[in-house]
C-alpha positions in Angstrom: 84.9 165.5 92.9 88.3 164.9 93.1 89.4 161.5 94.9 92.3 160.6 96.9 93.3 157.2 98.3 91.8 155.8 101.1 94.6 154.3 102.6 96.2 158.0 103.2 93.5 158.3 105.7 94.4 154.8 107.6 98.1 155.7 107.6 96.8 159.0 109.1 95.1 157.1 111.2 91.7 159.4 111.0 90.2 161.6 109.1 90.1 165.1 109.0 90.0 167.9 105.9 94.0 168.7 106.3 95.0 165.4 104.8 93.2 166.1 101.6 94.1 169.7 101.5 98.1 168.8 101.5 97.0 166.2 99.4 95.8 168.7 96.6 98.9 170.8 96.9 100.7 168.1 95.9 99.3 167.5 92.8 98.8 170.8 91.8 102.3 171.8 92.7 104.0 168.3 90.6 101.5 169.4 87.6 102.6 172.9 87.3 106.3 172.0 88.4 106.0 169.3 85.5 107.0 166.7 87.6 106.3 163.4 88.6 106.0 162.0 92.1 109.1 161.3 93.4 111.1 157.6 93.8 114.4 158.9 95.4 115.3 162.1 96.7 115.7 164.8 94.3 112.5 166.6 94.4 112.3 168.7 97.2 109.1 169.7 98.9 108.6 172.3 102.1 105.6 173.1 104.7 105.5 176.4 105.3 103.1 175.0 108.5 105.8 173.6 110.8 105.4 172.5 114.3 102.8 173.2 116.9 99.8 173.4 114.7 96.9 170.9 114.6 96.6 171.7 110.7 100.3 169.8 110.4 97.8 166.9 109.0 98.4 168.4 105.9 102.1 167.0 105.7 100.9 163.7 105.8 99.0 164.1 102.7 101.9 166.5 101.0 103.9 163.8 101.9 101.8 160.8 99.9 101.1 163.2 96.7 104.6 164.3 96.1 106.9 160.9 97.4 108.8 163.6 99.2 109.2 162.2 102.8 111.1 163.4 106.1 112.3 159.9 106.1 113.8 160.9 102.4 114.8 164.3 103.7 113.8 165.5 100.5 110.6 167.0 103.0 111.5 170.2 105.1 109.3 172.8 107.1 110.4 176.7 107.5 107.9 176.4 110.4 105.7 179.9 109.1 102.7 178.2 110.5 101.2 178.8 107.4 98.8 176.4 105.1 101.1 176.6 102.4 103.7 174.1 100.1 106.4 174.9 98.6 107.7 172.3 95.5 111.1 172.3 93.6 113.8 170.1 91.9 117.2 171.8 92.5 118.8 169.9 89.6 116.3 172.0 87.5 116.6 175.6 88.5 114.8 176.8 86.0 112.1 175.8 86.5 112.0 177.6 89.4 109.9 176.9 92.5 105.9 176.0 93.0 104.0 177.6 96.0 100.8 176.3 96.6 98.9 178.0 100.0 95.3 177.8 101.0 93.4 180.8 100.6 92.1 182.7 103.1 88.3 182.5 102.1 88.5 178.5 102.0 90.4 178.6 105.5 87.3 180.5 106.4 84.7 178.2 105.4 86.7 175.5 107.1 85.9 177.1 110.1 82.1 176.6 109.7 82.2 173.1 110.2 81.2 171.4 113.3 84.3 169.0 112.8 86.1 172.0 113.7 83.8 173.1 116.4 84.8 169.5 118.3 88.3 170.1 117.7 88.2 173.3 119.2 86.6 171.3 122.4 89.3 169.2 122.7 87.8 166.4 121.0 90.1 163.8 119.3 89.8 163.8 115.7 89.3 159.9 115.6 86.4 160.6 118.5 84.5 162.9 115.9 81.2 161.4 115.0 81.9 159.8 111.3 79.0 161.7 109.7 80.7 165.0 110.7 84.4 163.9 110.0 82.9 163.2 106.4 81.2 166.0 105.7 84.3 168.7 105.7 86.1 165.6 103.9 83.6 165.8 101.2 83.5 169.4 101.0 87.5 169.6 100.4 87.4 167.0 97.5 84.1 168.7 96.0 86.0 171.7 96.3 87.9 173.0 92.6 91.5 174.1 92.9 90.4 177.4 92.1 88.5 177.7 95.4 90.8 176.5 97.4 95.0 177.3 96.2 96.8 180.4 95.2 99.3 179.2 92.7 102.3 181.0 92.5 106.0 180.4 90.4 108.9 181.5 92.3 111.6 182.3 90.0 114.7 182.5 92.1 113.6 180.1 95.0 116.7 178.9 96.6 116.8 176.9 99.5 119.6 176.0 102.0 119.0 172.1 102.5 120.7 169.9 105.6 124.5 169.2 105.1 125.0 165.7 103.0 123.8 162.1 104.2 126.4 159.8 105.5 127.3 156.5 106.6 129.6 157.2 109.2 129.1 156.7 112.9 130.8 156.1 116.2 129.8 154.4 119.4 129.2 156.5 122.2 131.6 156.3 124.7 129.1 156.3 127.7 126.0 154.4 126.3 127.6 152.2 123.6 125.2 152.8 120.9 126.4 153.6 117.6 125.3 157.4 116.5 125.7 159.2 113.3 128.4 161.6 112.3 126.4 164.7 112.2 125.0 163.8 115.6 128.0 163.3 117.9 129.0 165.7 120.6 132.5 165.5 121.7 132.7 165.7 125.8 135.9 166.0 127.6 137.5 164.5 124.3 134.7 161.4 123.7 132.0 161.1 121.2 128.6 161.1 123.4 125.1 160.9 121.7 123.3 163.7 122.5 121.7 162.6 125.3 124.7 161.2 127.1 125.8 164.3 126.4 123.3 166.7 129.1 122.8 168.4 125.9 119.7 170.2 126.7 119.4 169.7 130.4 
């Protein structure tokens, strides 16, 4: 059975079988990129799940496998809403790319368990009975990667990451609070956050 570290789960904050899943990408996808977890922010890692999907748990774990955190942004998504990771170092192009995405029988048998029967309900995955939680858990690390991942090399993966980091900011001239660079809206000739700015209202 394969293990992962409890803590994930508190940091999480419950459990569920998504964390584990992304979790397993991870590994697979820094094996058979011949990597090792990243420290800084070279390796590169994207969710093909994106936004608006309760199965986003699986960034969580993605994220604690590879070291490759939003916070970093050395983590993307291309928002696909698929079940699917995508693992590169663009210093080492040719190496190319590692996709790792669930397959569609092991997605299926997820569906079997009652934990997702409650989720379905509405039920909150930190109200699911423990016993339940645990066994879809259990079945995920019991699982070999063979069941679960398709394991694919891309060999001309490219991908278009967010302009460069800085240190720059300015204050805004209505609110006073200091905003980055890449973040300031110019109205009537002053810097404005965005939300001095009625940027979306």
């Amino acid at each position: 059975m394969s293990t992962m570290p409890e803590w994930l789960f508190e940091f999480h904050g419950h459990r569920c079988p998504f964390v584990p899943i992304g979790y397993r990408m991870g590994q697979v996808a820094l094996r058979e990129l011949g990597m090792e977890r990243e420290r800084n922010s070279e390796l590169q890692a994207l969710s093909e799940m994106g936004s608006g999907h309760h199965n986003t748990c699986m960034e969580d774990g993605i994220q604690a496998a590879t070291g490759c955190t939003y916070a970093k942004r050395n983590m993307e998504h291309t928002d696909y809403g698929k079940a699917a990771l995508i693992l590169y170092h663009p210093n080492h192009p040719e190496k190319g790319a590692i996709r790792v995405s669930l397959k569609p029988a092991a997605f299926d048998e997820l569906g079997k368990f009652e934990f997702l029967s409650y989720r379905k309900k509405g039920t909150r995955p930190s109200d699911i009975p423990e016993n339940v939680s645990k066994e879809v858990v259990d079945w995920v690390l019991a699982r070999s990667e063979e069941e679960l991942f398709n394991v694919e090399r891309l060999t001309d993966f490219a991908f278009r990451k967010p302009g460069p980091k800085t240190f720059a900011k300015v204050k805004c001239a209505k609110c006073g609070e200091y905003v980055f660079e890449p973040q300031v809206c110019i109205v009537n000739g002053e810097p404005r956050c965005i939300p001095c700015s009625g940027y979306g209202d």
